[in-house]
C-alpha positions in Angstrom: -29.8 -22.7 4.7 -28.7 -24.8 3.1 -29.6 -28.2 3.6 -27.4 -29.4 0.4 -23.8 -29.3 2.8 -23.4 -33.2 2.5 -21.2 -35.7 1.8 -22.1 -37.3 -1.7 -18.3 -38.5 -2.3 -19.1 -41.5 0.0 -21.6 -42.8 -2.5 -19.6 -43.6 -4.9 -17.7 -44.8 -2.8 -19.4 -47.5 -1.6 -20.6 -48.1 -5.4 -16.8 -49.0 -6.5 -16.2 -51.3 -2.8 -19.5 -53.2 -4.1 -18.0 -54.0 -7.3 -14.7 -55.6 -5.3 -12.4 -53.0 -6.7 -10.4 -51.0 -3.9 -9.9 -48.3 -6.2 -10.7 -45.6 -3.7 -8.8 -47.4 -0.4 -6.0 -44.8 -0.9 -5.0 -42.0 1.9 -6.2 -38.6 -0.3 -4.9 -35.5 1.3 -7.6 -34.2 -0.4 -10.4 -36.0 1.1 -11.7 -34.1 4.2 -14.6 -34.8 6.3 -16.2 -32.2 8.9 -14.3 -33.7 11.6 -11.0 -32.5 10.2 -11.9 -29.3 9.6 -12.4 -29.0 14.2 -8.9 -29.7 14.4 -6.3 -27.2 15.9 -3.7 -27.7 13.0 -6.6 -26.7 10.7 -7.6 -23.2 12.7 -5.7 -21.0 10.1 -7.8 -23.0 7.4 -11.0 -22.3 8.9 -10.9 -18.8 9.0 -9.5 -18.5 5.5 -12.0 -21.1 4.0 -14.6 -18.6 5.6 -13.4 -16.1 3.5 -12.8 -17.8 0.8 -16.3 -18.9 0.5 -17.3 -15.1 1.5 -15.7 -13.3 -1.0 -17.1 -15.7 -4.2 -20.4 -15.6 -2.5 -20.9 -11.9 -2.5 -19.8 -10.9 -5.5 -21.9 -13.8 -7.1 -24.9 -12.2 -4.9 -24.2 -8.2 -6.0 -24.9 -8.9 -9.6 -28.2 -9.7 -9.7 -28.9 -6.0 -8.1 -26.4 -4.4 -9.9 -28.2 -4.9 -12.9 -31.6 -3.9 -12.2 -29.8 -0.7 -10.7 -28.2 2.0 -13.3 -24.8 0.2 -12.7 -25.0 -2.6 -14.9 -27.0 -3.5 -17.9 -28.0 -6.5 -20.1 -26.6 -7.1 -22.9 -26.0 -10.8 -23.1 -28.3 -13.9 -24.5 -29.6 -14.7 -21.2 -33.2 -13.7 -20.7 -33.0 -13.7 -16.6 -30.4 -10.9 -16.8 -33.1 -9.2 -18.8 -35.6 -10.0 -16.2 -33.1 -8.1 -14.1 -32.5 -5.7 -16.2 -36.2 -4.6 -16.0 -36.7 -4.3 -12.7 -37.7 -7.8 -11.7 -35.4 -8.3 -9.0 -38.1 -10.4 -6.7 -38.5 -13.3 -8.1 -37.3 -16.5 -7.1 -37.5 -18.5 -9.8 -34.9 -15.8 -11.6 -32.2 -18.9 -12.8 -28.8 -15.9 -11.6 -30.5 -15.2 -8.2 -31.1 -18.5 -8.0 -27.5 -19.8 -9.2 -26.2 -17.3 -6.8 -28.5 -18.7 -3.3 -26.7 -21.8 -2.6 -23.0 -20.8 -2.7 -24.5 -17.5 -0.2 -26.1 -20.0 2.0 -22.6 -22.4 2.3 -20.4 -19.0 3.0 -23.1 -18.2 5.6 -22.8 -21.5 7.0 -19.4 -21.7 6.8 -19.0 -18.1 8.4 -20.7 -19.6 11.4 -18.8 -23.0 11.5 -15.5 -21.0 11.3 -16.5 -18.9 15.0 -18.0 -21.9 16.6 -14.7 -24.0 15.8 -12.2 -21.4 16.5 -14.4 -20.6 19.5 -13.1 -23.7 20.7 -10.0 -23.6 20.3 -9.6 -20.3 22.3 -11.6 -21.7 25.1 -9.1 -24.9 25.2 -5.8 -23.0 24.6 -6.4 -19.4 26.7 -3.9 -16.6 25.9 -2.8 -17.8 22.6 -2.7 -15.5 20.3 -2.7 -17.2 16.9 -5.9 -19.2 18.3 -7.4 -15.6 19.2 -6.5 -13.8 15.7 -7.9 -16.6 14.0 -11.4 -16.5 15.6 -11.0 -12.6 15.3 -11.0 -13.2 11.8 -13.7 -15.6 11.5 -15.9 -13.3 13.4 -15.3 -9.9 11.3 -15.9 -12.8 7.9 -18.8 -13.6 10.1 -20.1 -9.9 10.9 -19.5 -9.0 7.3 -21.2 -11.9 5.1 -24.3 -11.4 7.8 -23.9 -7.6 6.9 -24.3 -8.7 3.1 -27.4 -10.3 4.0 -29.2 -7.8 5.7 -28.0 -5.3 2.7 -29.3 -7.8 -0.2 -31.8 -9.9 0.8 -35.6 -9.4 1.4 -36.0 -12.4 3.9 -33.4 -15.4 4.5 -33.1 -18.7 6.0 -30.2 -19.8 8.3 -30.6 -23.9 8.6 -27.5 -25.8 9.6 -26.9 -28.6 6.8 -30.2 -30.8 7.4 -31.8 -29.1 9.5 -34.0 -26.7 8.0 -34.1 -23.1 9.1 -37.5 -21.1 8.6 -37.1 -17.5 7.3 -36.5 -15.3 9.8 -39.5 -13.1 7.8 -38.6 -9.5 6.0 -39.5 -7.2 9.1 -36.8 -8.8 10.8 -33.7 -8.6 8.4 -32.8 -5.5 10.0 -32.1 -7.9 12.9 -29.2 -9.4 11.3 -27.8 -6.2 10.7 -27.6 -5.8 14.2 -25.9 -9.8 14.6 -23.3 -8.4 11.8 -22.8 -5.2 14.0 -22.3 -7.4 17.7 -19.7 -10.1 15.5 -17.8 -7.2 14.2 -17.4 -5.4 17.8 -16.0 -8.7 18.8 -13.5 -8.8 16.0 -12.4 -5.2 16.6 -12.3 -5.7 20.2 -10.2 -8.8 19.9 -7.7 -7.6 17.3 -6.7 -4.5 19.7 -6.6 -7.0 22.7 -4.0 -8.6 20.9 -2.1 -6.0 19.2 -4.2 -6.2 15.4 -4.3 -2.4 14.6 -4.6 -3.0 11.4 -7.0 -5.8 11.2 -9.0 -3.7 14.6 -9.1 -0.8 11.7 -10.9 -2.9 8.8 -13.1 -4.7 11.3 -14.0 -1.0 12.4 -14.5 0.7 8.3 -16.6 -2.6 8.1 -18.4 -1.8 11.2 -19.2 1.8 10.0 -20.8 0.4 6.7 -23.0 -1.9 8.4 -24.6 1.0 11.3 -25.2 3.0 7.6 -27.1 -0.2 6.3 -29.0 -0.5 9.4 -29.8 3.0 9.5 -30.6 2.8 5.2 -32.9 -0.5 6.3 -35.1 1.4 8.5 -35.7 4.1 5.7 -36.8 1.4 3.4 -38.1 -0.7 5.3 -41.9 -1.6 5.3 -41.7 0.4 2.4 -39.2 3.2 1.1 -39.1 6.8 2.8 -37.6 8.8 0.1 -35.2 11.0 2.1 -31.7 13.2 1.7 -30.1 12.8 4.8 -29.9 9.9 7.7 -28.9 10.9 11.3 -26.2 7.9 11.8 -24.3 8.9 14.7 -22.7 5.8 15.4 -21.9 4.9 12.4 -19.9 8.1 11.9 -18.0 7.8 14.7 -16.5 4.3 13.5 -15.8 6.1 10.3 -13.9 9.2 12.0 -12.1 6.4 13.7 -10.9 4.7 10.3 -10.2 8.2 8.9 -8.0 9.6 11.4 -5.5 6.4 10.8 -6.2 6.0 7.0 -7.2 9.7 5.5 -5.6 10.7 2.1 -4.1 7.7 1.4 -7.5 6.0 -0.7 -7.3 2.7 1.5 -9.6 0.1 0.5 -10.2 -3.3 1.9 -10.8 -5.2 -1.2 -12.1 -8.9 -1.1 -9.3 -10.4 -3.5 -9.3 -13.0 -6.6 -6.5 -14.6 -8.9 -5.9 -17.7 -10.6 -4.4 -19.2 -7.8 -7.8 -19.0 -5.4 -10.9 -18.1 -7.0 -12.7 -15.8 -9.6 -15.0 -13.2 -9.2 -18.1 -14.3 -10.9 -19.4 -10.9 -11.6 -15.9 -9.7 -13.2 -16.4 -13.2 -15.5 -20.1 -12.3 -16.4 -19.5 -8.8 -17.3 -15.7 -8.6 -18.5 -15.5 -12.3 -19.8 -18.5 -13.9 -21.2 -20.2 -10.1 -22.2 -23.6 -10.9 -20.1 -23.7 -7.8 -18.8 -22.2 -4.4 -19.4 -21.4 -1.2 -17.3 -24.1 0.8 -17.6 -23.8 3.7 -20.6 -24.7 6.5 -17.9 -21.3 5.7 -16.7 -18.9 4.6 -19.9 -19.3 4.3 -23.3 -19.6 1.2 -25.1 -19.5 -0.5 -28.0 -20.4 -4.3 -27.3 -20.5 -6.3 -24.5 -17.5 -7.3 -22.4 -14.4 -5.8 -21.8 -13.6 -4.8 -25.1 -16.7 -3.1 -25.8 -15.5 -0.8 -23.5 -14.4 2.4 -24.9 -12.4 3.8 -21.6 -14.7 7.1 -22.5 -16.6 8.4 -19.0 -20.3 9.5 -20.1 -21.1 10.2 -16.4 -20.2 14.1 -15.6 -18.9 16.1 -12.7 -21.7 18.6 -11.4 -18.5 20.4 -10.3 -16.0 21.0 -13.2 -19.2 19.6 -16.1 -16.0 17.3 -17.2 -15.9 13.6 -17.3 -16.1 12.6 -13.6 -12.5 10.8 -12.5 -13.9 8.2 -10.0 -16.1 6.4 -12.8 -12.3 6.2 -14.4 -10.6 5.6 -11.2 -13.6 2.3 -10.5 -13.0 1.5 -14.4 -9.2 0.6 -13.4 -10.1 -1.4 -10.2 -12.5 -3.1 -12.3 -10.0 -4.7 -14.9 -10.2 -6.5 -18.0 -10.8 -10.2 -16.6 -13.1 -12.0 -14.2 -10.3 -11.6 -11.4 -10.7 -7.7 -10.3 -11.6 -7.1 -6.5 -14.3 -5.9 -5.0 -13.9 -3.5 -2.5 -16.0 -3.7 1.1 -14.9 -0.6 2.9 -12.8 2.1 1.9 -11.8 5.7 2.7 -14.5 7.0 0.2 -17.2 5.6 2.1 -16.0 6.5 5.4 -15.9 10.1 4.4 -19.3 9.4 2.7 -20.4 8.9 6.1 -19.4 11.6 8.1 -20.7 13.5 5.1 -24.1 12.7 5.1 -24.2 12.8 9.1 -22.7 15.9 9.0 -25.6 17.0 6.4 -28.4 15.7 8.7 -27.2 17.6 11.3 -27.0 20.9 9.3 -22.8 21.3 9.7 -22.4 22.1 5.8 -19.0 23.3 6.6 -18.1 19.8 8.0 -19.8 18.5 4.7 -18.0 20.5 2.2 -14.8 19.5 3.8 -15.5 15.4 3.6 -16.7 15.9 -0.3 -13.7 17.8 -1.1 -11.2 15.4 0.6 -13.0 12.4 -1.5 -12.4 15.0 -4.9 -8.7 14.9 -3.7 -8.3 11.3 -3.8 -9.0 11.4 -7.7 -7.4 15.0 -7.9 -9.8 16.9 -8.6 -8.6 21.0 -8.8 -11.8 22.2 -8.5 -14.0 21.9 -5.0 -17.3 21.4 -4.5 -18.3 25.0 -3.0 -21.6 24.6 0.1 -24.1 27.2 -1.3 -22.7 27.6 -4.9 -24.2 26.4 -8.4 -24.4 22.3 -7.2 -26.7 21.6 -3.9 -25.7 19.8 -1.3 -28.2 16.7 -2.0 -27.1 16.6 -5.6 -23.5 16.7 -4.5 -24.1 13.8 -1.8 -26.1 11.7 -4.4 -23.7 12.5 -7.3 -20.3 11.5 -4.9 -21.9 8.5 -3.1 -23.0 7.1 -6.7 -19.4 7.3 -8.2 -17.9 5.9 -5.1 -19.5 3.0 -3.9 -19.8 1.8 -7.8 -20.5 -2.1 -7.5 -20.2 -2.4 -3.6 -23.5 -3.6 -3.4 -25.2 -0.6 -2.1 -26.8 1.4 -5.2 -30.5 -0.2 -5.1 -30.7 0.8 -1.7 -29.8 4.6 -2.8 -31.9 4.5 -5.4 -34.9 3.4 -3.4 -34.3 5.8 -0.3 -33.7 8.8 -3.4 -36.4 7.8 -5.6 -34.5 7.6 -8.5 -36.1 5.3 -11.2 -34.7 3.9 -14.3 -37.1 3.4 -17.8 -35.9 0.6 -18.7 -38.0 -1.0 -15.4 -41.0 -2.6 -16.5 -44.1 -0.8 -15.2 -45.2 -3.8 -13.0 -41.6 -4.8 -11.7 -41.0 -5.0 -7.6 -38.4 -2.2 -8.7 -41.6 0.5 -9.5 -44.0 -0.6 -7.8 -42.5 -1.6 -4.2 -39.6 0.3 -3.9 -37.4 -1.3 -1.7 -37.7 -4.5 -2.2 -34.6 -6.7 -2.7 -33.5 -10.1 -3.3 -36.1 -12.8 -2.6 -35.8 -16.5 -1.0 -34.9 -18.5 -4.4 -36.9 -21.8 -5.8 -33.6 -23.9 -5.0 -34.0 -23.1 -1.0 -38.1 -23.3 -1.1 -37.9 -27.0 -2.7 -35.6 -28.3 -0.6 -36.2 -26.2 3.0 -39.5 -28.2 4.3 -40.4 -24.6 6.2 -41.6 -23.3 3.0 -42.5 -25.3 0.1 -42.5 -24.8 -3.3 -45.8 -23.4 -3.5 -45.3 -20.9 -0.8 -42.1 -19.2 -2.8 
């Protein structure tokens, strides 16, 4: 995927040079081929084009879930969110998943192109640092879009612009989990060779989310084990690394929009053009958008029966407009982590103290007490809910949990094949010659 990366500018071109006009022989700093993208003055580029493309990408992709999930609902004109919104969340002929598959399959391309070319330049200029942070960077953007993949996506393709890749097949997604996992040891690896604590640190909270997936995929994964607890090990000690640099202070490593760069296409659906709407389990509403938004929390605390303060804490982040981040690692989940480890493991102490430390980021004067009125599963499900809201991860909790929503249809993927997630879309099976149309 996808086999669309081409250059169409030069057809018109060549339709204006027919005509005798030389309207277009002009130097445009703006024109740029593949060629100028392998240069060394362009490395810094690279590896911010990468993300660039990442960031877009992957909040375009999280919708889709999001609102067949009890995050997001429809309340828009557009029947596919309904589809959606029902449970539907395998088809490929859904016109949002399907909006969404092309610009994933460039920032996966992209993400590739970026390590291979900076690659390069390493191996050409040794012991230069700039050369080596850069392809440090492409490689974490690398690790994580490939992380988003393996999170998201039922089955994939991976072609290289027209050369079509065939699906790599759903038993092996958890596969590219493990790719994400190997490109992000290489990004933290390089950053501390070099000095990059704090890029070494977010290329390690990243790390730590995708050893979770991979452990979540095999739950799921042919079909859904409903469970409480996953032994994750490895992933926890990644996250004790983050925390004992970064604990108490809330950090977050946020993928970033603004005027100036890009916009976040779920922000735009929900806060802008009122497709979709935070779901009323979590705020009250009054209409779609932003404005229908009350401020009111209608989720509550199993601890304190108030209000819960993360819902309002995520409704800030969130904003008003279509440029609020979204956020790929952060504190919360790290201590999320070692919580549910520590669960697995049956060190409720060593659970009790993660869940409170999470309640202190929002302030909370009451603790969650181990043994007391709230159990220990409702108070992992309860805090993980509230603080991973729109990271891309509640489908998968709601499958491993069994928790079920009415408004799915009775014969949606959702119900029936718990699990599943999002599918190979029409745009990629008409134009990839490895599937076909009839085989979507």
């Amino acid at each position: 995927m996808i086999k669309k990366i081409k250059a169409p500018v030069l057809a018109v071109a060549a339709v204006f040079t027919l005509t005798g006009c030389d309207l277009l022989d002009v130097d445009n700093p703006n024109s740029l081929v593949e060629e100028d993208i392998q240069r060394e003055a362009a490395a810094n580029g690279v590896a911010n084009g990468a993300l660039r493309l990442a960031s877009t990408a992957i909040a375009d992709v999280w919708e889709g879930p999001a609102v067949v999930s009890d995050e997001l609902y429809w309340t828009g004109s557009r029947d596919a969110w309904g589809q959606l919104d029902a449970g539907f969340i395998d088809d490929p002929y859904n016109e949002f998943t399907d909006g969404a598959f092309p610009g994933f399959g460039q920032a996966v391309w992209m993400a590739r192109e970026a390590v291979e070319v900076l690659s390069g330049h390493v191996a050409n200029n040794p012991g230069d640092a700039d050369f080596a942070r850069d392809l440090a960077r492409a490689q974490m953007f690398r690790g994580m879009v490939l992380m988003v993949v393996g999170e998201s996506q039922e089955d994939m393709t991976f072609s290289d612009k027209q050369e079509d890749g065939a699906p790599v097949g759903p038993g092996a997604m958890g596969g590219i989990l493990d790719q994400a996992i190997a490109e992000l040891d290489a990004a933290a690896a390089a950053f501390s060779s070099i000095g990059e604590a704090d890029l070494a640190l977010t290329a390690t909270a990243i790390r730590a989310r995708a050893k979770m997936s991979r452990a979540i995929w095999d739950v799921l994964n042919p079909s859904a084990t409903v469970g409480t607890a996953l032994a994750m090990a490895a992933a926890r000690t990644d996250a004790e690394t983050v925390l004992a640099s970064v604990g108490g202070s809330d950090w977050k490593y946020n993928l970033t929009f603004s005027s100036a760069s890009a916009s976040n296409p779920m922000g735009s659906n929900v806060n802008n053009r009122g497709e979709n709407q935070w779901d009323e389990s979590l705020v009250e509403n009054t209409g779609p958008g932003a404005s229908g938004r009350t401020g009111v929390v209608n989720l509550i605390d199993p601890v304190t029966g108030a209000p819960d303060l993360a819902v309002g804490t995520a409704l800030t982040q969130w904003g008003t407009n279509q440029y609020g981040p979204v956020t790929i690692a952060s504190e919360r989940l790290m201590r999320l982590i070692v919580a549910e480890d520590a669960l697995a493991g049956g060190d409720t102490g060593e659970f009790e103290t993660q869940i409170n430390a999470i309640r202190d980021l929002d302030g909370y004067a009451s603790n969650f007490v181990q043994g007391g009125a709230v159990s220990d599963v409702e108070a992992l499900t309860h805090h993980r809910r509230v603080n991973t809201l729109f990271m891309g991860l509640r489908m998968q909790d709601m499958y491993r949990w069994g928790i079920t929503l009415a408004k799915w249809d009775p014969q949606s993927a959702a119900l029936t094949a718990p699990g599943t997630m999002l599918p190979i879309t029409i745009v990629e099976c008409r134009a990839n010659t490895t599937i076909g149309e009839a085989n979507c």
